[in-house]
C-alpha positions as CSV (number, residue, x, y, z in Angstrom):
1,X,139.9,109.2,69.5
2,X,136.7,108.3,71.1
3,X,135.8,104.4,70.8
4,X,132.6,103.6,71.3
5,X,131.2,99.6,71.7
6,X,128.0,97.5,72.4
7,X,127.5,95.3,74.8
8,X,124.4,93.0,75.4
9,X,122.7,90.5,77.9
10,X,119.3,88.7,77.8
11,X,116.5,88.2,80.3
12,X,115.8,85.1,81.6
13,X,112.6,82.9,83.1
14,X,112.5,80.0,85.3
15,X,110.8,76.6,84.2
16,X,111.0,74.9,87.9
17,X,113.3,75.6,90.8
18,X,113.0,79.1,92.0
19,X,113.2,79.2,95.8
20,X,114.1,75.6,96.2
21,X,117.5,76.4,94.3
22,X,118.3,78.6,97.3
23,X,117.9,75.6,99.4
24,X,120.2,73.3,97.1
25,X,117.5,72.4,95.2
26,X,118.2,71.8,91.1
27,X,116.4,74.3,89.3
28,X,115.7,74.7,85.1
29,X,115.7,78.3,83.4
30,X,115.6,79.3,80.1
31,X,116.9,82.4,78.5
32,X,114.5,85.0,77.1
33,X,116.6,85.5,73.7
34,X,114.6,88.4,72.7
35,X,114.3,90.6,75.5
36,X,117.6,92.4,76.4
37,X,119.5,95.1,78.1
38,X,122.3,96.8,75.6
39,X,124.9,99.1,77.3
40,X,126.8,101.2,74.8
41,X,130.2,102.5,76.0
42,X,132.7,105.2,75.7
43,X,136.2,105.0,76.6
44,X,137.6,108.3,76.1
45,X,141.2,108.6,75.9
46,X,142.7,111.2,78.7
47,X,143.6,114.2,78.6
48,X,140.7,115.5,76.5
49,X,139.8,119.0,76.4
50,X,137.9,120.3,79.3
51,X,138.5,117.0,81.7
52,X,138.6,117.7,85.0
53,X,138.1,114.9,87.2
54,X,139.9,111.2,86.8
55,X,138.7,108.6,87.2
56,X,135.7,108.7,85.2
57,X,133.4,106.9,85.3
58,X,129.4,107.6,84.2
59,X,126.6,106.0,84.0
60,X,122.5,106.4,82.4
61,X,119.8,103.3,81.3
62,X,116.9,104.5,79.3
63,X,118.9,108.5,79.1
64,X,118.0,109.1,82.7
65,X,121.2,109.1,85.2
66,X,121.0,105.6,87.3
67,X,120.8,105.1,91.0
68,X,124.1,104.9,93.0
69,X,123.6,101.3,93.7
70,X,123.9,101.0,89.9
71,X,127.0,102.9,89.4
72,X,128.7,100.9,92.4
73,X,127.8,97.8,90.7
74,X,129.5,99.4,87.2
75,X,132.1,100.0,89.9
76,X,132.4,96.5,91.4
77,X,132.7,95.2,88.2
78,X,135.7,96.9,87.3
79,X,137.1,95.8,90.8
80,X,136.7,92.1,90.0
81,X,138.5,92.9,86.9
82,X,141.3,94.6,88.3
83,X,140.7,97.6,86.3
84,X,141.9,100.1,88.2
85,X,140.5,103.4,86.8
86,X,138.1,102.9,84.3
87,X,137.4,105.7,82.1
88,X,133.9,105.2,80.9
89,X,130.3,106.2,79.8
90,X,127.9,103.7,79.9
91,X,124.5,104.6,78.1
92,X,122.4,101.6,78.7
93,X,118.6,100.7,76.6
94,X,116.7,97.6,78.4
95,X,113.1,95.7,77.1
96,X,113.4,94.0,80.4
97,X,110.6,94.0,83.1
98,X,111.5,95.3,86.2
99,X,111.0,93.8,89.8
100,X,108.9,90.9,87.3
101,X,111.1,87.5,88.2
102,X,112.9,88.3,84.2
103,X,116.4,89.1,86.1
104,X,116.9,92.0,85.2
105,X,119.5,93.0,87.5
106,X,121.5,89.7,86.0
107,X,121.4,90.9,83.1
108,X,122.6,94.7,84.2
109,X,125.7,92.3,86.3
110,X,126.8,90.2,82.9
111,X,126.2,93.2,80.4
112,X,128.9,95.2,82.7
113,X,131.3,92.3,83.1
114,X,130.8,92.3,79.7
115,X,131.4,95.4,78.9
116,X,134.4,96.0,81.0
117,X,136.1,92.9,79.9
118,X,135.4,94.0,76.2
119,X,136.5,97.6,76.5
120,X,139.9,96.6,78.5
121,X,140.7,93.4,75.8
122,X,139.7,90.8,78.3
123,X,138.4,87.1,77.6
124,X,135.6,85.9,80.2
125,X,134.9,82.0,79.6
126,X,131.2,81.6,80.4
127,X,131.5,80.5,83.9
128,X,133.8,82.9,85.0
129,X,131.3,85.6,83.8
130,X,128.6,83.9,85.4
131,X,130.2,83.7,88.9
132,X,131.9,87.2,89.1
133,X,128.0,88.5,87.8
134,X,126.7,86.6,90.5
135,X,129.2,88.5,93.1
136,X,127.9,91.6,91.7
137,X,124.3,90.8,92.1
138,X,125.1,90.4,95.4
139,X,124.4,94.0,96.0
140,X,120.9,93.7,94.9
141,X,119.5,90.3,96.3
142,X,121.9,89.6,99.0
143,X,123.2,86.1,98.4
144,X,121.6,85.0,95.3
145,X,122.0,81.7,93.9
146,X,123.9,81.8,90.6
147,X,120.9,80.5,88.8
148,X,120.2,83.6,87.0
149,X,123.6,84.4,86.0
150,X,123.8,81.3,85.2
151,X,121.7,81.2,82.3
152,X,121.7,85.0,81.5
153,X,125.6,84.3,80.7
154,X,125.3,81.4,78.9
155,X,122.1,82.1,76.8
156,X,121.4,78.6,76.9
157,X,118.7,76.2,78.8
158,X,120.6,75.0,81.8
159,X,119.7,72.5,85.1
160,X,121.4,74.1,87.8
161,X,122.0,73.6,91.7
162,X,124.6,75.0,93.9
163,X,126.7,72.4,94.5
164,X,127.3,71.1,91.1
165,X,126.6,74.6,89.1
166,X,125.3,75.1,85.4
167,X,124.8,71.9,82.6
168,X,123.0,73.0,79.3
169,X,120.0,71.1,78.8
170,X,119.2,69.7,75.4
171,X,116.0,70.6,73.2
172,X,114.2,69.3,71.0
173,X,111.2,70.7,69.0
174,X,109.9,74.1,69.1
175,X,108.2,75.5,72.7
176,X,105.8,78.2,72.5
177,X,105.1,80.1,75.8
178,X,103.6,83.4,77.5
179,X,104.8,85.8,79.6
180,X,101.9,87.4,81.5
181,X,103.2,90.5,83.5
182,X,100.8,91.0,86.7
183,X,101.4,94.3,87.4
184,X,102.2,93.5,90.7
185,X,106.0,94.1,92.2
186,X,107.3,92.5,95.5
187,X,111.7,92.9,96.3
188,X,113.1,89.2,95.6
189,X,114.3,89.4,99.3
190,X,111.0,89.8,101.0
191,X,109.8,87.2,99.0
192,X,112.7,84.6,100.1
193,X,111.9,85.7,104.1
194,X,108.0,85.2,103.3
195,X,108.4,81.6,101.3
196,X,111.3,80.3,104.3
197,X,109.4,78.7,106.9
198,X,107.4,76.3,104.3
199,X,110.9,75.5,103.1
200,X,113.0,75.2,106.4
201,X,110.2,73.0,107.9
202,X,112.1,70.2,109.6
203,X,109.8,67.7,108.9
204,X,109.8,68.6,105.4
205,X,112.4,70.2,104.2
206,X,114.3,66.5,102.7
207,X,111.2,65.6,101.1
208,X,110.0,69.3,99.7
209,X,113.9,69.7,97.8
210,X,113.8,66.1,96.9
211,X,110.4,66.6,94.7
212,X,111.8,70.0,93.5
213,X,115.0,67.8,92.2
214,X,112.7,65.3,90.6
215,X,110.3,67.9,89.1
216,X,113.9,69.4,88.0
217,X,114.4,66.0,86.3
218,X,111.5,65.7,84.9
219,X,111.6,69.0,83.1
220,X,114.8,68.7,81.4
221,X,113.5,64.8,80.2
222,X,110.3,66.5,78.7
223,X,112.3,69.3,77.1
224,X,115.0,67.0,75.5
225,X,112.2,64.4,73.9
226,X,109.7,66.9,73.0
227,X,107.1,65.7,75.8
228,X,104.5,68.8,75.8
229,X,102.4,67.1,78.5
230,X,105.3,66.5,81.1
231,X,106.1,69.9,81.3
232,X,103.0,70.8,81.6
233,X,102.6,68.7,84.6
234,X,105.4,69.4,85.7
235,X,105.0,73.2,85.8
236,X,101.3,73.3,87.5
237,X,102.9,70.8,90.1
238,X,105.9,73.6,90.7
239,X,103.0,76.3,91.0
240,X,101.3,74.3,93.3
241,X,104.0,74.0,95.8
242,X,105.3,77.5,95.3
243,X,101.2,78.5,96.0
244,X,101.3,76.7,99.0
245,X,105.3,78.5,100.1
246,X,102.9,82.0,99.8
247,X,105.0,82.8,96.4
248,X,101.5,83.4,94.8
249,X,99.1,86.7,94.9
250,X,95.2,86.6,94.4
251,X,96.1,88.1,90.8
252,X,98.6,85.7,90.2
253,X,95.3,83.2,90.7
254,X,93.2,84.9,88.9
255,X,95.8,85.0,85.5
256,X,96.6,81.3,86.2
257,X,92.9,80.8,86.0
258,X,92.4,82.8,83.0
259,X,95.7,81.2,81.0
260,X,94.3,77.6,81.7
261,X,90.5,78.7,80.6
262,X,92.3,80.4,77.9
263,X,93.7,77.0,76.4
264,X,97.2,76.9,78.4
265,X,98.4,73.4,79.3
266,X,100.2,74.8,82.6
267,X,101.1,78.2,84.1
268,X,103.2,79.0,87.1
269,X,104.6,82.1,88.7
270,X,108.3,83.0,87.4
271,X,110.9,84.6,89.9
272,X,110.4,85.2,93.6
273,X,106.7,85.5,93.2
274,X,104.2,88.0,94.7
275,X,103.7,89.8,91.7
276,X,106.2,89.8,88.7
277,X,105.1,87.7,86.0
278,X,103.3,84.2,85.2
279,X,104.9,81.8,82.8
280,X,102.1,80.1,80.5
281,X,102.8,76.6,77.9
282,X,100.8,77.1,75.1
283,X,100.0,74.0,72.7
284,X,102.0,73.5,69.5
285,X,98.4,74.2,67.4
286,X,96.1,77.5,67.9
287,X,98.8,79.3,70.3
288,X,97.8,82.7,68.3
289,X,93.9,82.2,69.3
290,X,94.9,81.6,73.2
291,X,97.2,84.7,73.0
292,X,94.1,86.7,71.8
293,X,91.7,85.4,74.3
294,X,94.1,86.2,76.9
295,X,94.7,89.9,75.8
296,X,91.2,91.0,75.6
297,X,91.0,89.4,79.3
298,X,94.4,91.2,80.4
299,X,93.2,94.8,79.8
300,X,96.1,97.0,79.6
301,X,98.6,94.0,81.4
302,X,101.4,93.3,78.9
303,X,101.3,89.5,76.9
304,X,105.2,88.5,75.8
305,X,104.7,85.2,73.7
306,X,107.8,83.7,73.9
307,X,109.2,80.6,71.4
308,X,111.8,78.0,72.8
309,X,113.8,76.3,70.0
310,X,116.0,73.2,69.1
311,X,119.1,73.7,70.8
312,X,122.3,71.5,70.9
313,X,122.1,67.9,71.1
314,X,119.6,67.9,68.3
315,X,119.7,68.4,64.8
316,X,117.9,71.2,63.4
């Protein structure tokens, strides 16, 4: 008998905090609820007619086969599981941008820790699937963080730093936001080497993580009491420092530029930066006639509106 399941993780974008997190720096993410990555698996049972090899294990996204960085990772995750010989075929759909700041390979590292632990009848609390996905995403972005596990396994707004690790965040009201994709791809790690030396100053490296924490503060204050205006403050002040690190490209300024003219209270760069995609706040009122504005500007760029909701803490 052939049993076949589904398995699903979410995207994610960051609010402040990306590059300072790296540093110890507390960082805020949301997830990105409607843009996922769904792996459906096989476990065939062995013996089957015609099987040749053991073990098997296979793997395709999108019905092409995947890269063997990929299947290692697949692989890996059934390490950390202590499944010995997994028996699978993993067919995997994603509406994730690529190399655009979304982590996308997070989401690849929870759906398969998912997907492993689902198919072999294990339980994964949240932060045990955050932290073995963030030992698997080791093998694309060296030593990452945890931040984008983080919130890709728990689906939830978090405030996050290394020392301390994930705490949901609270929020109230209902967010409406943009993702504007630049076009533009740069690899997270040659981003981190480019962004270092503004961060590993010596004569300002206290004061640079200190701000980060406060903007940090500041964000998860405005989303739990509905303050529209602090985030927005708080997110062009976060684009301006990550600007002056070199995380921004002169199309990144030119979108940021066109968001704001637009009627966009704030914009700033999401992920490592020097491409990827720009993260736009749009006003409670009239977010459908920024949205168009911005399209007939973007040309054949993709616009992802994006809606932030109520979350526990709060009554609906």
């Amino acid at each position: 008998m052939v049993i076949e399941r589904r398995f699903t993780a979410c995207a994610k974008t960051i609010l402040v905090g990306e590059h300072a997190v790296v540093y110890g720096a507390d960082a805020v993410a949301m997830p990105l609820h409607d843009m996922r990555l769904e792996l459906s698996v096989r476990q065939e049972p062995h013996g089957r007619p015609g099987s040749s090899q053991r073990p098997l294990l296979q793997m395709e996204l999108g019905g092409q086969p995947v890269s063997p960085q990929l299947v290692e990772a697949a692989r890996e995750a059934a390490r950390v599981l202590d499944i010995a010989s997994p028996d699978l075929k993993i067919a995997g759909t994603s509406s994730i941008l690529i190399g655009a700041g979304l982590g996308s390979s997070a989401a690849l590292c929870v759906a398969l820790l998912r997907a492993m632990a689902g198919v072999y009848g294990r339980e994964l609390p949240e932060a045990d699937l955050a932290r073995l996905a963030n030992r698997l995403e080791q093998a694309f972005h060296g030593t990452p963080s945890g931040l984008d596990t983080n919130v890709v396994a728990r689906e939830r707004v978090i405030r996050f730093n290394r020392r301390d690790g994930a705490h949901e965040v609270p929020v109230r009201g209902q967010w409406h936001f943009a993702l504007i994709d630049s076009g533009e791809r740069c690899a997270t790690s040659a981003m981190i080497d480019r962004v270092a030396p503004w961060f590993r100053n010596a004569a300002t490296t206290d004061s640079r993580i200190a701000r980060f924490n406060d903007l940090a503060s500041s964000a998860a204050t405005a989303l739990g009491t509905a303050d529209i205006r602090l985030l927005a403050d708080v997110m062009n002040e976060a684009s301006g420092l990550l600007a002056e690190a070199g995380a921004m490209t002169p199309v990144l300024h030119e979108l940021r530029d066109a968001a704001l003219a637009s009627g966009a209270l704030a914009t700033k760069v999401t992920g490592a930066g020097g491409g990827g995609c720009l993260l736009a706040l749009l006003p409670a009122e009239g977010t459908q006639d920024i949205c168009n504005k911005l399209d007939a500007h973007l040309g054949a760029r993709a616009l992802i509106p994006v809606t932030l909701k109520t979350t526990a803490g709060h009554s609906r």
